[in-house]
DRENVO-834571 format. One record per residue: x, y, z of N, C-alpha, C in turn; residue number from 1. Coordinates in Angstrom, 2 decimals. Each point is the difference from the previous one (the first is absolute). Example, Ala and Ser with C-alpha at 12.3 -4.5 7.8 and 13.67 -1.06 7.14 Angstrom:
<nodes>
    n_east   n_north      n_up   ca_east   ca_north     ca_up    c_east   c_north      c_up    nr
     13.19     -5.69      7.80     -0.89       1.19      0.00      0.90      1.20      0.00     1
     -0.35      1.05     -0.72      0.82       1.19      0.06     -0.77      1.09      0.73     2
</nodes>
This chain:
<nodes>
    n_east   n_north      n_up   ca_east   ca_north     ca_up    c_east   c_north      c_up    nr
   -101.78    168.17     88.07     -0.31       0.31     -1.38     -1.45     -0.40     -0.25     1
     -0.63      0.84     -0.27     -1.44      -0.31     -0.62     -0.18     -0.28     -1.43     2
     -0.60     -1.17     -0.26     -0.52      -0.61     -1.29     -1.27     -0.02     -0.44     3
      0.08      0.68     -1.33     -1.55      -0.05     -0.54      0.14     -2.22     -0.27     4
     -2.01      0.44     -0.53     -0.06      -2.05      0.29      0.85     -0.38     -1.26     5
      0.39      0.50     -1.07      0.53      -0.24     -0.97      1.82     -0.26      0.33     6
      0.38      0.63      0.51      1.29      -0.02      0.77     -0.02     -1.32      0.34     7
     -1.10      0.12      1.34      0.31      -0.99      1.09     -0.49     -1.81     -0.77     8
     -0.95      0.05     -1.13     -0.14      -1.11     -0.80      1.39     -0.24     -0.55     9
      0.40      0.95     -0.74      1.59      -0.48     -0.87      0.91     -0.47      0.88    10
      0.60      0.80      1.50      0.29      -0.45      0.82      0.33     -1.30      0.53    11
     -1.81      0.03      0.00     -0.22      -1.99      0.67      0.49     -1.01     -0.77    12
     -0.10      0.54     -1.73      0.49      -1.07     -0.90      1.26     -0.08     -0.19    13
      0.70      1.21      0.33      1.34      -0.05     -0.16      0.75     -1.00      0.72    14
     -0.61      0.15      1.81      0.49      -0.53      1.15     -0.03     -1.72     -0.68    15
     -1.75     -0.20      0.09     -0.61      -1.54     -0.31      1.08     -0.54     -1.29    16
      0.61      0.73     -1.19      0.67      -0.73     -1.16      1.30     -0.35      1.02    17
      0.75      1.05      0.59      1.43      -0.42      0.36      0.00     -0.80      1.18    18
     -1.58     -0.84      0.60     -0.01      -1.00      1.19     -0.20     -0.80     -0.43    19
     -0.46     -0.25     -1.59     -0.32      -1.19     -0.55      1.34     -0.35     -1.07    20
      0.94      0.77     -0.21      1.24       0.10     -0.86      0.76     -0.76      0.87    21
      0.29      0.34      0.83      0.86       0.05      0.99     -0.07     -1.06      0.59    22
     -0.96     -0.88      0.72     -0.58      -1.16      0.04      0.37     -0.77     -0.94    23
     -0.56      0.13     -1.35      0.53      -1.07     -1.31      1.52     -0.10      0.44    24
      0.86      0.88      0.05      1.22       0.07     -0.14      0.66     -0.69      0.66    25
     -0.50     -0.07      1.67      0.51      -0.90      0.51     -0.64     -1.10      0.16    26
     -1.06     -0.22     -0.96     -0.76      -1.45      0.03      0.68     -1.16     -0.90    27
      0.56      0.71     -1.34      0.24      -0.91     -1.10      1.38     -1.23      0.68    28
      0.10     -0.75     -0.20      0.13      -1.19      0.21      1.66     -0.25     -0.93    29
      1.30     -0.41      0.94      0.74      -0.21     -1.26     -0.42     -1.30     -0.29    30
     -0.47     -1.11     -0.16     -0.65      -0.95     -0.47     -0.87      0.52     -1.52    31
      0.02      0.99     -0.01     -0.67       0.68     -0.97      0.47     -0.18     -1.09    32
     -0.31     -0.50     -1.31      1.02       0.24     -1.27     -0.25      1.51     -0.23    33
     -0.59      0.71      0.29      0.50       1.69     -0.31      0.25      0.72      1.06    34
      0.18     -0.90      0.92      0.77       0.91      0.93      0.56      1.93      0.31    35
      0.92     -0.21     -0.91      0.86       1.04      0.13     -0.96      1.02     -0.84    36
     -0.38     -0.12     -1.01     -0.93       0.55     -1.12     -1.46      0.84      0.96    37
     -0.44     -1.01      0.49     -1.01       0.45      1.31     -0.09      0.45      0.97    38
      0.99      0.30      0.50      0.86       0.83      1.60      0.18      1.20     -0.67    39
      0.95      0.16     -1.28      0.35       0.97     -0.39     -1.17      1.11     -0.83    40
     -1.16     -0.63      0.00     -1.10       0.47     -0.88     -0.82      0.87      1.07    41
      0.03     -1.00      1.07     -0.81       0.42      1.46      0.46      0.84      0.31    42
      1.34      0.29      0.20      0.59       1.07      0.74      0.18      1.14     -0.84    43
      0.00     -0.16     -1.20     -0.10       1.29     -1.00     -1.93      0.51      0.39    44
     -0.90     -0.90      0.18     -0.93       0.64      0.01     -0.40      0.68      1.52    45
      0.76     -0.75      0.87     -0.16       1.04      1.66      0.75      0.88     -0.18    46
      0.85      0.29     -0.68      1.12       1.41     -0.07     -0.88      0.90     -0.60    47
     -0.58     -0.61     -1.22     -0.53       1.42     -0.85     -1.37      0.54      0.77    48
     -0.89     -1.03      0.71     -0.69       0.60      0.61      0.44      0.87      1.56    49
      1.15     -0.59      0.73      0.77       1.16      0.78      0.28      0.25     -0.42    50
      0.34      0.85     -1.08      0.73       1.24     -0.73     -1.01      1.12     -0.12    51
     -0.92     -0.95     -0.54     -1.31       0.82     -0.13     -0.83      0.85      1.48    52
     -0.03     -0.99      0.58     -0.41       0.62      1.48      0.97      1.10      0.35    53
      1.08     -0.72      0.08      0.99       1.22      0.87     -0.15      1.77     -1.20    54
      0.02     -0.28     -1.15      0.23       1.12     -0.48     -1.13      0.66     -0.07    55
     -1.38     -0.83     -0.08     -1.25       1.17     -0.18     -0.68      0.28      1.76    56
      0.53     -0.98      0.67     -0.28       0.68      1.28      1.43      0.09      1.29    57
      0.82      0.34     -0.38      1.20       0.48      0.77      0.39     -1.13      1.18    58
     -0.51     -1.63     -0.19      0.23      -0.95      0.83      1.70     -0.18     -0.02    59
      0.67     -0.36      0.49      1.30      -1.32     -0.03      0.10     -1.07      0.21    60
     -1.01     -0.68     -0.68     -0.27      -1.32     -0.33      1.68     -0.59     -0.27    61
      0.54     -1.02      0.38      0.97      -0.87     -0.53     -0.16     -0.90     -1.20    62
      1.37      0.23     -0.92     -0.56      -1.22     -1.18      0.69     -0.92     -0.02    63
     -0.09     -1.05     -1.22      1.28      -0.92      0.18      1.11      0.41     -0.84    64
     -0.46      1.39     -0.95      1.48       0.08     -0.61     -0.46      1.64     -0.08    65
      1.03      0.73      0.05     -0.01       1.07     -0.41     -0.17      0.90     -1.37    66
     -1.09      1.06     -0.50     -0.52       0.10     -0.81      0.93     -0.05     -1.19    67
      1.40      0.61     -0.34      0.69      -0.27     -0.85      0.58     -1.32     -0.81    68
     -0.55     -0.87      0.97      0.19      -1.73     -0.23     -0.67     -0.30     -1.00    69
     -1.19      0.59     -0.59     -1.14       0.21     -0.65      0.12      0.84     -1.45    70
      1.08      0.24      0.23      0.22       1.46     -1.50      0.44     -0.95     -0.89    71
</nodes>
């Protein structure tokens, strides 16, 4: 698939948000007093950015919940 640089910029940010989501997610700490609040925040934000990838560029990115989890 060929990408204009505009593609391949949105792309990179898409990839770079759901490696830095995703990371948090499994970083937060149950020692945490928000614990659960912060896992669940993280992982809503790596989903929506794989959601995003997979649908504007035809990836199958894996999420942690499936998009209807979300409605």
């Amino acid at each position: 698939m060929k990408l204009s640089k505009k593609q391949a910029k949105h792309l990179t940010q898409l990839i770079n948000a759901i490696g830095v989501y995703d990371r948090m997610a499994a970083e937060v700490k149950i020692t945490d007093t928000d614990y659960v609040e912060k896992k669940r925040q993280a992982m809503k934000w790596c989903d929506e950015n794989t959601f995003a990838a997979n649908e504007e560029f035809g990836l199958t990115l894996h999420t942690y919940q499936p998009k209807e989890y979300y409605a």
